[in-house]
TORROVO-56090 format. One record per residue (C-alpha): residue in one letter; x, y, z. Coordinates in steps of 0.1 Angstrom, whole numbers, plus 5000, padded with zeros to 4 digits. Layout:
REM residues N
AXYZ;...
***
This chain:
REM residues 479
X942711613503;X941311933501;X937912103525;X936612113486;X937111743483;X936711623516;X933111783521;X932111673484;X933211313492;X931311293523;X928311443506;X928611133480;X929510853506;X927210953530;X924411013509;X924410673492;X924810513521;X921610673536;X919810603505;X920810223508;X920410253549;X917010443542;X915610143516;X916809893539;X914610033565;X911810073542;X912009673534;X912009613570;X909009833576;X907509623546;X908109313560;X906909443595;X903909603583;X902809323567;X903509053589;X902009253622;X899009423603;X897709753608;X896809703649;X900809523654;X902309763633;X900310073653;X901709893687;X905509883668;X905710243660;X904410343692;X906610173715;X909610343687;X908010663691;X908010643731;X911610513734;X912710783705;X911111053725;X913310973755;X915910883737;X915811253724;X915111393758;X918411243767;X920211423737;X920611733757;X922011893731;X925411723736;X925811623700;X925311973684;X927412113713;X930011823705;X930611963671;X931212323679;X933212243712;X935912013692;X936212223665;X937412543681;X941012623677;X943412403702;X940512233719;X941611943738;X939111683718;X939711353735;X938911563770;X935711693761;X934311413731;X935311173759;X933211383792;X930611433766;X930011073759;X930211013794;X927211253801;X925111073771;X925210753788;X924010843825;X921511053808;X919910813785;X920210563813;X918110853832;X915410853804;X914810513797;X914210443831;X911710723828;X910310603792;X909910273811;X907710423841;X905710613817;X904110313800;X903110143831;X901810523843;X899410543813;X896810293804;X898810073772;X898809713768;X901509463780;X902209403747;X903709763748;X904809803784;X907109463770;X907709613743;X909209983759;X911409753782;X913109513755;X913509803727;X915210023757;X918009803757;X918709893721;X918410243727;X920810233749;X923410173721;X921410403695;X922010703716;X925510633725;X926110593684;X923810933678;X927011133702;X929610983682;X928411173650;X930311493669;X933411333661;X932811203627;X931411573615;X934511713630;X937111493606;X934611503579;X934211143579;X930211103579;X931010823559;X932110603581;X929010613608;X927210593569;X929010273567;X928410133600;X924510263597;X924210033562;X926009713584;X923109763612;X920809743590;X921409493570;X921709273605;X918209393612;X916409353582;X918208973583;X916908893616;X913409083606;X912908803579;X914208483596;X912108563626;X908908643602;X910008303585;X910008153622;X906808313632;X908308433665;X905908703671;X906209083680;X908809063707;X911408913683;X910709223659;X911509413687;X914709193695;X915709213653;X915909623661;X917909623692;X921109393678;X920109633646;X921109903671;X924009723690;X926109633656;X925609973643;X927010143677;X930209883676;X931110003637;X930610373652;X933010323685;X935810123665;X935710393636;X935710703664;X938210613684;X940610643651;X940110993654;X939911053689;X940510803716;X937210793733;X936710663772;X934910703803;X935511063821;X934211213848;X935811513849;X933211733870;X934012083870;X933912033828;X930711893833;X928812133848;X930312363820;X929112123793;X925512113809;X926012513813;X926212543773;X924012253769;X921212363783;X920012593757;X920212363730;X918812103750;X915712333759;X915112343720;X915611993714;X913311963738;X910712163727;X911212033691;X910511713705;X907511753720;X905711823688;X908211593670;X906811263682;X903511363706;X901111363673;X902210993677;X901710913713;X898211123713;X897010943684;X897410613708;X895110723732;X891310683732;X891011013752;X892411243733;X891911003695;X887911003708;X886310933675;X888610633663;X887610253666;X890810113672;X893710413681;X896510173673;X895110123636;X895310483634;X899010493648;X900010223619;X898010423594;X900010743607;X903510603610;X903810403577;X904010753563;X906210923591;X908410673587;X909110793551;X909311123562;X912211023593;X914110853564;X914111153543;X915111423564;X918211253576;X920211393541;X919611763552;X920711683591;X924211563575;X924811783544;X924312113568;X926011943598;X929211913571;X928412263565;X928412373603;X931712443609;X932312673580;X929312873598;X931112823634;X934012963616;X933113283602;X929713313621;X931713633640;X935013673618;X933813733583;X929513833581;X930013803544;X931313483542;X929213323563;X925813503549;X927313333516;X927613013530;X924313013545;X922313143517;X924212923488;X923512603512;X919912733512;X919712743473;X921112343471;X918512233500;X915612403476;X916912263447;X916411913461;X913012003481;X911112143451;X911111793433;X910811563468;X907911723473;X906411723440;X907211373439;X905411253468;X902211403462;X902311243430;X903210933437;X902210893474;X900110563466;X902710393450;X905010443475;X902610343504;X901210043484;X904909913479;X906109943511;X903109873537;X900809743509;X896509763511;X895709743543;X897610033549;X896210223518;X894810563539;X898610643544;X898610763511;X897111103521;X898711143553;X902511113529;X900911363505;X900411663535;X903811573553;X905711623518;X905111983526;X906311923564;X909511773548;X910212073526;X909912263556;X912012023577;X914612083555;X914412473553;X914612403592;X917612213599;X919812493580;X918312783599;X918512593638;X922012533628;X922912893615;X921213003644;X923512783669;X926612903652;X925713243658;X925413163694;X921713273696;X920512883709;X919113073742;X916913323719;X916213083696;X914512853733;X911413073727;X910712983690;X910512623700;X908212663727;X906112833707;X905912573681;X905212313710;X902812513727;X901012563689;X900812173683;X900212073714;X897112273714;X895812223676;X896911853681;X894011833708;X892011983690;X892011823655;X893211473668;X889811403683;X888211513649;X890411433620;X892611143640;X896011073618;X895011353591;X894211623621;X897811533630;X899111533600;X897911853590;X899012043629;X902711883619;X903212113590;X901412413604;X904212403633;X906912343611;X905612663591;X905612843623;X908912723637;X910512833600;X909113133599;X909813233640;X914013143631;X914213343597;X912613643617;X915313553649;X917813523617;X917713843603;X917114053634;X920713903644;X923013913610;X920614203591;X919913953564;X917013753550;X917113473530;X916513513493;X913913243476;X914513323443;X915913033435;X912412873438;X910613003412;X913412843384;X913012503410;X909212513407;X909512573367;X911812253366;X909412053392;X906312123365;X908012003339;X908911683363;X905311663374;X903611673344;X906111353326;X905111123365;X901411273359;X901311103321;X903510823327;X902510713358;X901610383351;X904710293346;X907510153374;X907410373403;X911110363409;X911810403372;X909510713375;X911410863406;X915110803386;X913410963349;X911511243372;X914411333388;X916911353359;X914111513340;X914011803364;X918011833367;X918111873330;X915512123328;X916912323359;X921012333342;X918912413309;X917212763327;X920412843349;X918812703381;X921812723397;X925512713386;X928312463390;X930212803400;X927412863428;X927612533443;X931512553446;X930912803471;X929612593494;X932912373488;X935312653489;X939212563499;X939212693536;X942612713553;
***
């Protein structure tokens, strides 16, 4: 099979797979949302949002480094994917234990202290799974983790409703997401070690060169983090959330819509990590090919942000009513200002990884502090004001900033800056789009989104939008 046919393939696979993985999750939030109300459901997502933050934390950049490590010429894969692995574990071993002292630190319930403790134990096989993407990436064969993703799933959402059905309380939710995350990393480990035979090493003189070249990308993961998941935690204290009634209401109200916007941004993470190594490759043997690459990758992800986002501000009740359903009715505001944070998402994940194949992930430390340092500070201050929609509104400003700080890092290192053009033919297209959900919509939502969509495809092919010649590019036979 050709690179043409292999990337394309995976593109296909993997994104139908995260479309069914994403709904899945949806109807588990649903179900979740519903049966723990807004107060349960604030408690939910914040004991996710602590163990996710560590979880994170414990990254330390090893799966971006994975990637570009194993696919340089003669690398000896099973030595470092294996070493790698290794690392991942002690670390996120290291973090839990830390996300686990933090709650009884800070002043949350028991209910949540519990809750940090059981869901850790599902972590533990979540971050192991989040490592083996490295490999996957490497053979092109995102569909498989797509695969055993859907299978986790599906065991989860299964459990979510016979324990509902059972009545068995908030811990057993808890329980439902953990074997969720242990059948999901079991699929992953069976299907890696087909490419690479995948074991415990301790090899330390390679570690201490992994951690070298880690720590970089680990500094910005960091840093991303920080105002990745804080809005979350801040919003679930009464200090800093001052003018709320009940902080976890407002974490419930905040997360039914973050939890759209986490399920969304997945398909940009894996269509430019497919794109990666192309990018590795001729990041410092042909300029011209890889400014090619990068900017015809940066047309498709446009292409497919224009209508997202047009579509969610249109049709952000809908969607909130149908998935957490009345009581959770104020999220429909909070999904209308992130649709611009996803866009910029989006623009974001192709730049951070144009900017680690260029080798400029220590350069790039000081854009990501400055997007922490930015939201941590407007985060105190329009949290205790504004509660969910102060934070709402902070998470888009710092993913304008962050954008904006890596096309400047961009250009100063290749001489190049992006062209948007492409935008103004993607907006015409997204009017038309708009204007038919506007009129019609009364009618289905889903049936709205599929119409809207195909409305705006048609009208984009119609004014040249973008070619079936351009897009080859992307897919372009590579010896």
């Amino acid at each position: 099979m050709t690179l043409a046919r292999k990337i394309a393939y995976n593109t296909i696979i993997s994104t139908g797979a995260r479309i069914i993985a994403v709904s899945l999750s949806l109807v588990s939030i649903g179900f979740i949302a519903r049966y723990l109300g807004q107060e349960g459901f604030g408690n939910y997502s914040l004991v996710l949002a602590i163990l996710f933050t560590f979880d994170i934390l414990a990254d330390f950049g090893l799966y971006s480094l994975m990637v570009r490590e194993i696919s340089k010429p003669k690398a000896d894969e099973k030595k470092i994917a294996s070493n790698i692995f290794t690392i991942r574990i002690i670390a996120i071993l290291f973090f839990l234990g830390l996300a686990i002292l933090f709650v009884f630190i800070l002043p949350y319930t028991s209910q949540i202290r519990l809750g940090v403790v059981i869901g850790s134990i599902g972590f533990i096989f979540l971050s192991s799974s989040q490592v083996l993407m490295g490999v996957f990436q490497k053979y092109l064969r995102t569909d498989k983790p797509g695969l055993a993703d859907v299978i986790g799933r599906i065991v989860q959402v299964g459990l979510v409703i016979l324990f509902i059905s059972l009545d068995l309380g908030f811990f057993a939710i808890i329980i439902a997401l953990c074997l969720g995350c242990i059948t999901n990393f079991f699929f992953n480990w069976f299907f890696a070690q087909k490419h690479i035979k995948l074991s415990l090493s301790f090899d330390f003189k390679l570690w201490k060169k992994i951690i070298n070249a880690a720590i970089p990308i680990a500094a910005s993961i960091v840093l991303t983090l920080v105002y990745f998941k804080l809005d979350t935690i801040f919003l679930s204290l009464k200090a800093i959330n001052s003018s709320s009634l009940n902080p976890s209401i407002d974490v419930g109200i905040y997360n039914i819509s973050y939890k759209i916007l986490e399920g969304l941004i997945f398909f940009p993470a894996m269509f430019t990590g497919l794109i990666m190594p192309l990018l590795s490759k001729f990041a410092f043997t042909n300029k011209g090919e890889f400014i090619k690459i990068f900017q015809k990758t940066l047309d498709f992800l446009i292409v497919l942000i224009i209508p997202l986002m047009i579509g969610l501000l249109l049709l952000s009740t809908p969607i909130v009513l149908l998935i957490g359903g009345k009581d959770f009715i104020a999220s429909a505001i909070v999904l209308q200002i992130l649709s611009i944070a996803i866009g910029l998402i989006f623009l974001g994940n192709l730049f951070g990884r144009a900017i680690i194949a260029l080798d400029k992930q220590k350069k790039a430390a000081w854009i990501y502090f400055s997007g922490m340092f930015f939201n941590v500070i407007t985060n105190l201050i329009f949290i205790p004001r504004f509660s969910y929609l102060g934070a709402a509104i902070t998470t888009v400003f710092t993913e304008l900033l962050v954008t904006i700080l890596m096309i400047v890092l961009i250009y100063k290192t290749i001489n190049y800056f992006p062209s948007f053009k492409i935008i103004f033919k993607a907006l015409f297209a997204g009017i038309i789009m708009g204007l038919f959900i506007f009129f019609f919509q009364s009618w289905n939502v889903f049936l709205l989104i599929v119409l809207g969509f195909l409305i705006y495809m048609i009208i984009l092919y119609l004014i040249k939008g973008i070619s079936k010649k351009e897009i080859q590019v992307l897919f372009k036979k590579t010896s």
